[in-house]
N, C-alpha and C positions, 0 to 999 in steps of 0.2 A: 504494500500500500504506500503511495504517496503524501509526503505532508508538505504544503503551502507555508513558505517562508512570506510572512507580508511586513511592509514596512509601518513600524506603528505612529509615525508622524513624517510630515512631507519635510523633504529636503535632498542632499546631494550627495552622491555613494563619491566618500573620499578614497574608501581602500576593500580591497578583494581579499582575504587570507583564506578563501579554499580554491579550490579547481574541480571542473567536472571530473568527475569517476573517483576523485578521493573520498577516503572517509571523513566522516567527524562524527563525532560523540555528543551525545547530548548534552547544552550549556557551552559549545563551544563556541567561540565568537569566530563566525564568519562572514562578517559585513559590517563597517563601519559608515554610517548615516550624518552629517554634520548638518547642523539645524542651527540660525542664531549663533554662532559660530562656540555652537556645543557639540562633542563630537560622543554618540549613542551606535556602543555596539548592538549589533544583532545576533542574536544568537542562535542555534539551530537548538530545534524543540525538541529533537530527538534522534538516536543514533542513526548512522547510515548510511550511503553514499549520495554526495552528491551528483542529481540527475538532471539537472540543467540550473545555468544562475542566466536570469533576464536583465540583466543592468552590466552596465559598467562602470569603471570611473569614472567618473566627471558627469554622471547621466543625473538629471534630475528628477526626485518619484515623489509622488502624493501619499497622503498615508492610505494605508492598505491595498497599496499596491503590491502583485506579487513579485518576490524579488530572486527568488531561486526555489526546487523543486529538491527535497530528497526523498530518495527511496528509503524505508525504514527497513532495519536491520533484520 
């Protein structure tokens, strides 16, 4: 099953720390959101692989937008 990474308030993906087909574990920060010039990780909700990220750097997203797709472990 897949889970829905959304972004929880709008603003500007400054940094990427996973890649598609990698893992991550659940609570690990994989997307960094700068907002008001606050910078809010993201973090993945549950283990997995990474199965698509929809953003890049510099991309600007609204909140709840989705921002990456993992398969659950």
């Amino acid at each position: 099953m897949a889970e829905e990474v959304r972004a929880p308030l709008a603003g500007k993906i400054v940094s990427i720390n996973a890649e598609v087909g990698g893992a991550v574990e659940e609570d690990e920060d994989i997307l960094v959101i700068e907002a008001m010039k606050m910078e809010t990780p993201i973090y993945a909700p549950c283990d997995g692989k990474i199965k698509e990220i929809r953003v890049k750097k510099g991309d600007e997203v609204e909140e709840d937008d989705i921002l990456a797709i993992i398969d659950e472990a």
